[in-house]
C-alpha positions in Angstrom: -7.7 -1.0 -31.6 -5.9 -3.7 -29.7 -8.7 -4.0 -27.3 -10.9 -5.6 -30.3 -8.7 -9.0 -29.2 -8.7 -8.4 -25.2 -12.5 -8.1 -25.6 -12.6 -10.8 -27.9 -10.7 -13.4 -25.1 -12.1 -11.6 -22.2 -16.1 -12.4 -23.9 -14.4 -16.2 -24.5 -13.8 -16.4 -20.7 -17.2 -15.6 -19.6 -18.8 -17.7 -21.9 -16.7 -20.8 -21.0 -16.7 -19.8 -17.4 -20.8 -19.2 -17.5 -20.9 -22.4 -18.8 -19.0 -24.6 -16.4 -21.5 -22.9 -13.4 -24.2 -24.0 -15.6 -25.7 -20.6 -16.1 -28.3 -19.1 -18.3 -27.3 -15.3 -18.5 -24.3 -13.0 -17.0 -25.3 -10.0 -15.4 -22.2 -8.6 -14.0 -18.4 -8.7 -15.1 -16.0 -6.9 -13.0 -12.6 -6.9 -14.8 -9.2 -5.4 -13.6 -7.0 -3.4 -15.5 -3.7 -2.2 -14.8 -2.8 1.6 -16.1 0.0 0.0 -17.7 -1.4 -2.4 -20.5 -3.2 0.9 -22.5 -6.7 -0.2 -22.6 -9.5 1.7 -22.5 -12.5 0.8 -20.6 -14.7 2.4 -22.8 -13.3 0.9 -25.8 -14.0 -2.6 -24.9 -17.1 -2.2 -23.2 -17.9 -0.8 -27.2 -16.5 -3.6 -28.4 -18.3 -5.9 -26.0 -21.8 -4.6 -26.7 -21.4 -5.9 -30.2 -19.7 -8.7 -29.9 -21.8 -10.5 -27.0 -25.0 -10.2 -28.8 -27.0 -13.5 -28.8 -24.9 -14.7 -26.0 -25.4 -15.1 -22.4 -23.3 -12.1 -21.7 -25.4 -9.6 -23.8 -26.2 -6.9 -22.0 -24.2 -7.7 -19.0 -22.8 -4.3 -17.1 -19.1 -4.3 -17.4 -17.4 -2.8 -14.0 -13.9 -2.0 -14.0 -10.9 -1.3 -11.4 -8.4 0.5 -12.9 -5.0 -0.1 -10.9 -1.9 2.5 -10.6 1.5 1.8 -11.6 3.1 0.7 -8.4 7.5 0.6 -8.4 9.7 -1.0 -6.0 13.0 0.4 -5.8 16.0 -2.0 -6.1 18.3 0.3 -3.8 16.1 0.4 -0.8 12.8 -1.6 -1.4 10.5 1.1 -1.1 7.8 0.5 -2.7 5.2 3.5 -4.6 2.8 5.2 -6.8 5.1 7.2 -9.5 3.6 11.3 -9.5 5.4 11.8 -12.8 6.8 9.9 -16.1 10.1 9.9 -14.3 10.1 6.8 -12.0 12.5 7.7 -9.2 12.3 6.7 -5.7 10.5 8.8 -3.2 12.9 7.7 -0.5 16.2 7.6 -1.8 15.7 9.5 -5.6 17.4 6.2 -7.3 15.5 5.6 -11.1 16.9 1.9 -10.6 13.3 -0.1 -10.4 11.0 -2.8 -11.3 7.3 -3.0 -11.8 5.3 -4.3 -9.6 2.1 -3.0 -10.5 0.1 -1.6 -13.3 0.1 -4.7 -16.2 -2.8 -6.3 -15.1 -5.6 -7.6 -17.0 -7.9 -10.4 -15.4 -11.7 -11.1 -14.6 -12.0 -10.4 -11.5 -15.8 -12.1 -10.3 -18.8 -12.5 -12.8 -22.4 -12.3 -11.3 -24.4 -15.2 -13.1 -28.0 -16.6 -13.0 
């Protein structure tokens, strides 16, 4: 259900963004999502079809790149693609890490006309 919101800000964006190029009618959105932030690419395009009716965005085709979580270890730097709910280093087994990948959520290019 929290995608009603991102799809309600994401919509905002392409409208204000649409407007600044001076165009008539968006065709193409690609948005990025990181596997972290739980959305579901189906849910907002569903959420989009309704709520970009009678704008310039209606029936523009949503694309989506769906990014992995990505760690960096703090003992040795390596940085990787977790295999398993237990984030521990390929290299050196330490579970000591940060995030570097896998909470993002941006617009990556619009096609507009």
């Amino acid at each position: 259900m929290h995608e009603y919101g991102i799809t309600e800000s994401l919509l905002r964006i392409v409208e204000d963004k649409a407007k600044e190029a001076g165009a008539t009618r968006v065709s193409v959105i690609r948005i990025v999502v990181g596997a972290l932030t739980g959305f579901v690419p189906d849910s907002i395009r569903l959420y989009y079809e309704t709520m970009s009716k009678d704008t310039p965005a209606e029936g523009a085709s949503l694309e989506f790149e769906e990014l992995p979580v990505k760690l960096r270890c703090r003992a040795c730097g390596e940085v990787f693609e977790p295999e398993s709910r237990r984030w521990a280093c390929p290299k050196c087994a330490s579970e000591e890490v940060d995030i570097e990948g896998g909470r993002e959520l941006y617009i990556k290019e619009m096609e507009v006309s």
